[in-house]
Structure formats: C-alpha cells, structure tokens
C-alpha positions, 0 to 999 in steps of 0.5 A, a space after each residue: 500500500 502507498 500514499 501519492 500525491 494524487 492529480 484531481 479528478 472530477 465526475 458528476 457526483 462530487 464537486 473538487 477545489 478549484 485549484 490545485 497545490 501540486 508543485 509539478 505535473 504528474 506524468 505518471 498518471 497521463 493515462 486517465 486524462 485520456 479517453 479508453 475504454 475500462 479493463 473491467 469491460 473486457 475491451 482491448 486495447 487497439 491492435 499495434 500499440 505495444 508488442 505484448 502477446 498475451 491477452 488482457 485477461 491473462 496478464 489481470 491474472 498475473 499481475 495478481 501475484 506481483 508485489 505492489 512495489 513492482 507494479 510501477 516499473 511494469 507500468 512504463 513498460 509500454 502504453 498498454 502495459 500501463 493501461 493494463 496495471 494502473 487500476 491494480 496499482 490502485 487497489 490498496 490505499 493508505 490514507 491519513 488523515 489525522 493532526 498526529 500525522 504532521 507532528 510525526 513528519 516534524 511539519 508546523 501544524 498552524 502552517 501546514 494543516 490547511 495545505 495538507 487538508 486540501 491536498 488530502 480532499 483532492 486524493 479522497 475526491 479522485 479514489 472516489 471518481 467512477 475511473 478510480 473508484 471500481 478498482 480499489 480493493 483495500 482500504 486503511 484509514 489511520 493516523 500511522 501505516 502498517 508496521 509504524 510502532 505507534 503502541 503508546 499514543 492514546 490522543 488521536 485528532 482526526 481532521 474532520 473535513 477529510 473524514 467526514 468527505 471519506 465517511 459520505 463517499 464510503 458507500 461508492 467502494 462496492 468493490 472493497 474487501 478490506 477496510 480498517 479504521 483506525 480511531 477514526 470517530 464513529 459518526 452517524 454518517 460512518 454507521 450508515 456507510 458501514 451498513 452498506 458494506 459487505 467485506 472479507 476483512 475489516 478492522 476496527 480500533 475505537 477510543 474509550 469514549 465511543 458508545 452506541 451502536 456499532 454495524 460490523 460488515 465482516 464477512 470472513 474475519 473481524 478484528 476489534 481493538 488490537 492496539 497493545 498499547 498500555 494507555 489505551 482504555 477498554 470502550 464503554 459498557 454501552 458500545 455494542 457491535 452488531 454483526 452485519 452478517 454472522 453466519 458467514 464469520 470465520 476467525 474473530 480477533 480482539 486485544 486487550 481492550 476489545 476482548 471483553 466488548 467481543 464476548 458480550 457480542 458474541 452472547 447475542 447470537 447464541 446459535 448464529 456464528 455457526 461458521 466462527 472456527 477461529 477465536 483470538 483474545 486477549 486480556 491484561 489479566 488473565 483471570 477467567 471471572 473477567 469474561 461472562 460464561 458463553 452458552 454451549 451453542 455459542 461457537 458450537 463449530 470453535 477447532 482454533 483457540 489462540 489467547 491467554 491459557 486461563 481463558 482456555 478451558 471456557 471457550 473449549 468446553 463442550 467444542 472440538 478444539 484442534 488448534 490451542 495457543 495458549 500465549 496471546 497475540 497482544 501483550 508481551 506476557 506470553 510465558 507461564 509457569 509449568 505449575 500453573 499450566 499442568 492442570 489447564 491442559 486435560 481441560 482443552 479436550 484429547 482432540 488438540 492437535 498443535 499445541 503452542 506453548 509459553 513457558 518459563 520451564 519445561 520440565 518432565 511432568 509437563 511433557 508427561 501432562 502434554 503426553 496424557 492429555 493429547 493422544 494425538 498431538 502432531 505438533 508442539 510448539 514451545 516459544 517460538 512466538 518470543 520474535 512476535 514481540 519485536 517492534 515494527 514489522 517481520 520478514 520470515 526467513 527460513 534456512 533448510 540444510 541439505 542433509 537430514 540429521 538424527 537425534 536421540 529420543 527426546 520425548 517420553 515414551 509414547 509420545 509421537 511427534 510429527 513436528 517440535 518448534 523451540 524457541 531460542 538464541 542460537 549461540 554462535 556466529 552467523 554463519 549457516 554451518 554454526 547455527 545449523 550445529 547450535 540448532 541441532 544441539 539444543 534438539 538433541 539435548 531438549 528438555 534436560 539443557 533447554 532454556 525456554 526463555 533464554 533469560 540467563 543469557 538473553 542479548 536484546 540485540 541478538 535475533 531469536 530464532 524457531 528451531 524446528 524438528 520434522 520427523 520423518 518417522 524412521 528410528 534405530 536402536 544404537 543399542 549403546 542405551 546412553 542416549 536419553 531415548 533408551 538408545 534409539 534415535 529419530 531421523 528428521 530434518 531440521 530446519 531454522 526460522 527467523 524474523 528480519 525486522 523492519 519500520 514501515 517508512 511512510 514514503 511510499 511504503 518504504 522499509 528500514 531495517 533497524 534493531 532498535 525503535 530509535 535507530 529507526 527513527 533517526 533513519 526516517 528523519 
C-alpha cells in the first residue's frame, strides 16, 4: 500500500477545489486524462500499440501475484502495459488523515494543516471518481501505516473535513474487501456507510469514549481493538457491535481492550456464528471471572483457540478444539509457569492437535501432562512466538540444510511427534554451518539443557530464532542405551526460522531495517 500525491479528478457526483497545490505535473498518471475504454469491460486495447502477446485477461491474472512495489516499473513498460496495471496499482490505499500525522513528519501544524487538508480532499475526491473508484480493493484509514510502532499514543485528532468527505463517499467502494479504521470517530454518517458494506476483512480500533451502536460488515474475519498499547482504555459498557452478517464469520480477533466488548457480542447470537472456527483474545489479566460464561451453542463449530491459557478451558468446553495457543497475540506476557499450566491442559479436550506453548520451564511432568492429555498431538510448539514481540514489522526467513540429521529420543515414551518448534538464541556466529550445529544441539539435548526463555543469557540485540524438528518417522536402536531415548534415535530434518525486522517508512511504503525503535527513527528523519 502507498500514499501519492494524487492529480484531481472530477465526475458528476462530487464537486473538487478549484485549484490545485501540486508543485509539478504528474506524468505518471497521463493515462486517465485520456479517453479508453475500462479493463473491467473486457475491451482491448487497439491492435499495434505495444508488442505484448498475451491477452488482457491473462496478464489481470498475473499481475495478481506481483508485489505492489513492482507494479510501477511494469507500468512504463509500454502504453498498454500501463493501461493494463494502473487500476491494480490502485487497489490498496493508505490514507491519513489525522493532526498526529504532521507532528510525526516534524511539519508546523498552524502552517501546514490547511495545505495538507486540501491536498488530502483532492486524493479522497479522485479514489472516489467512477475511473478510480471500481478498482480499489483495500482500504486503511489511520493516523500511522502498517508496521509504524505507534503502541503508546492514546490522543488521536482526526481532521474532520477529510473524514467526514471519506465517511459520505464510503458507500461508492462496492468493490472493497478490506477496510480498517483506525480511531477514526464513529459518526452517524460512518454507521450508515458501514451498513452498506459487505467485506472479507475489516478492522476496527475505537477510543474509550465511543458508545452506541456499532454495524460490523465482516464477512470472513473481524478484528476489534488490537492496539497493545498500555494507555489505551477498554470502550464503554454501552458500545455494542452488531454483526452485519454472522453466519458467514470465520476467525474473530480482539486485544486487550476489545476482548471483553467481543464476548458480550458474541452472547447475542447464541446459535448464529455457526461458521466462527477461529477465536483470538486477549486480556491484561488473565483471570477467567473477567469474561461472562458463553452458552454451549455459542461457537458450537470453535477447532482454533489462540489467547491467554486461563481463558482456555471456557471457550473449549463442550467444542472440538484442534488448534490451542495458549500465549496471546497482544501483550508481551506470553510465558507461564509449568505449575500453573499442568492442570489447564486435560481441560482443552484429547482432540488438540498443535499445541503452542509459553513457558518459563519445561520440565518432565509437563511433557508427561502434554503426553496424557493429547493422544494425538502432531505438533508442539514451545516459544517460538518470543520474535512476535519485536517492534515494527517481520520478514520470515527460513534456512533448510541439505542433509537430514538424527537425534536421540527426546520425548517420553509414547509420545509421537510429527513436528517440535523451540524457541531460542542460537549461540554462535552467523554463519549457516554454526547455527545449523547450535540448532541441532539444543534438539538433541531438549528438555534436560533447554532454556525456554533464554533469560540467563538473553542479548536484546541478538535475533531469536524457531528451531524446528520434522520427523520423518524412521528410528534405530544404537543399542549403546546412553542416549536419553533408551538408545534409539529419530531421523528428521531440521530446519531454522527467523524474523528480519523492519519500520514501515511512510514514503511510499518504504522499509528500514533497524534493531532498535530509535535507530529507526533517526533513519526516517
């Protein structure tokens, strides 16, 4: 997604300013000022203008799979080219229209704020023209873009001129799946646009002052409150949200603020979200007494949990859960104790098939506990998730080395595991052949020399990296019975995982590599 400076443009429907404060003229958008027939009619373009072969359609397809960067050098390939990947350039847009988005660029609010005004009332008027407005699938409305560390602010200022513009042409996107709004006031005019919506995907974050009644659109996946700031504050009692279209919802997402505003909604329709298999929460404190006891027809189809683990055992109860998280999403609080874990664990049902873990210790009698308690356990995962907490967005990377190696036994007896992810701080330089030898040491000597959280010898700067173990089903008695297995050994494939970290710049979604928040903000500036 980007942000451009963006020529006006006007139709019928909508009046624009009169002027235009553009420095200089955009050539790279020559092509709507022209007269051609629309890509979504189907209609080619005259034979002889450029040299591409494949038809229209095929390229439409193609161009799906290409990254958003690229789209714009494909554009000045040719005429036709660009005719073909500007309404796909189009399909995602940022917009920000709030005061903090000037204090953030250093800019003088009282000197700026008109001229940025103007600018942004000129962009919300061309993405709504009827050339623009049929190929924009994705919409982001917040005062910081995707990725920006902006955990900590709690006063967001809208300019209400934009949002009141963008509020009242909302309803034209017909086209759009994705929408987030991001403490963006909720009007009577935004609940009337929101009404008119159906979506894939929408998103809300709310402030603590909003009240009343609130449509959703979401049609597949719902997400409310995710911000894990600790200023922010849980909305009212009396702010409720009305599902638009709730038998169709597949995976609700709340953080710590919207957790509870979520339940409440999700006891409305106590046989209606037949199609939610995937629940996500979150809570500052993990006490169950929080959260109002949910009927046994409510979620009846739940297989996906992924919250806090004292919240667990009330959402599998009476449901068929396959997949449990036991660490949330939203709130660095991610680990407990074995102790407090053992006797939540039987509670999630003998059906769980991937279990992720944060824990402080593993010790014997919580993988005895795992053991008894999922017969059919596939996969476990112990702090793999620690690298979710880094600020600013991540790159998964991933090194596989070209041999298989084999290990001792490493699990109880009876215990079968397909895969097992640990969570660590390989010890050793960077190079493939040291992490690959860390890596198979710390699975070779899991549980006796794991430390889980790495705490004794945590460097901040140092990555964290997901050690993951594929067995591949084979085994052989060494006959020795040294080993920790009883002397047998497992053949796998070991594989790392890693995140490569990055601030989302607000320059046409630049990325800057940085470990640490201020390293990036002095790049930004």
């Amino acid at each position: 997604m980007t942000e451009l400076a963006l020529p006006l443009m006007t139709q019928p429907l909508l009046v624009a300013p009169a002027h235009s404060l553009r420095k200089k003229h955009s050539g790279f958008l020559k092509f709507w000022k022209k007269s051609r027939p629309s890509i979504l009619d189907g209609i080619h373009t005259p034979v002889g203008e450029s040299t591409l072969i494949l038809p229209t359609e095929i390229w439409l397809d193609i161009l799906c799979f290409v990254p958003h960067e690229a789209l714009g050098p494909l554009s000045r390939i040719c005429k036709r080219m660009r005719w073909i990947v500007l309404p796909i350039y189009f399909r995602s847009q940022q917009i920000f229209p709030f005061c903090e988005t000037f204090a953030f660029r250093r800019l003088s609010l009282n000197k700026h704020l008109a001229a940025y005004q103007e600018r942004a009332l000129q962009r919300v008027y061309f993405l709504s023209s009827d050339s623009i407005v049929p190929a924009i699938r994705e919409l982001f409305i917040s005062p910081y873009p995707p990725g920006y560390n902006r955990r900590h602010r709690v006063v967001h200022t809208p300019v209400m001129a934009v949002i009141e513009l963008l509020f009242n042409n909302l309803p034209r996107f017909q086209n759009l799946t994705k929408l987030v709004l991001q403490f963006t006031p909720c009007s009577d005019e935004l609940r009337m646009a929101l009404s008119s919506l159906r979506l894939d995907y929408f998103e809300l974050e709310v402030s603590s002052t909003e009240m009343g009644d609130i449509p959703i659109p979401a049609g597949r996946e719902f997400r409310f409150n995710c911000s894990t700031s600790p200023n922010q504050r849980s909305p009212s009692q009396d702010l409720s949200l009305r599902l638009l279209f709730p038998k169709s919802i597949e995976c609700m997402v709340a953080g710590p603020t919207g957790t509870n505003t979520l339940t409440h909604t999700l006891l409305f329709y106590p046989s209606g979200l037949t199609s939610l298999t995937t629940l996500d929460v979150s809570v500052r404190s993990s006490i169950p007494a929080l959260l109002p006891p949910l009927p046994t027809t409510t979620v009846p189809h739940l297989t996906s949990y992924h919250g806090p683990a004292g919240l667990a055992p009330s959402f599998a109860r009476n449901r068929t859960l396959r997949i449990a998280r036991l660490w949330s999403s939203h709130s660095v609080s991610a680990v407990s104790a074995p102790w407090f874990l053992i006797p939540i664990l039987p509670q999630l049902g003998s059906t769980v098939t991937t279990l992720e873990l944060g824990v402080t210790l593993v010790s014997s009698a919580l993988l005895e506990t795992i053991r008894d308690a999922f017969p059919s356990l596939a996969v476990l995962s112990i702090n793999a998730h620690l690298d979710a907490f880094y600020p600013g967005s991540v790159v998964r990377r991933v090194i596989v080395p070209s041999v298989p190696r084999r290990v001792p036994a490493i699990l109880p007896a009876g215990m079968q595991l397909q895969r097992l992810r640990l969570g660590t701080q390989l010890a050793g330089d960077t190079t493939e052949q040291a992490l690959f030898d860390s890596a198979h040491e710390a699975i070779r000597t899991f549980p006796a020399d794991y430390d889980p959280t790495s705490w004794r010898r945590w460097v901040v700067d140092r990555p964290w990296y997901c050690v993951e173990w594929v067995s591949t089903g084979a085994s052989a008695a060494t006959g020795t019975g040294d080993e920790p297995g009883g002397g047998t050994l497992q053949d796998g494939t070991l594989r790392i995982e890693y995140g490569e970290h990055y601030f989302q710049g607000f320059e046409r979604g630049e990325r800057l590599s940085a470990l640490t928040v201020d390293e990036a903000v002095k790049r930004m500036a």
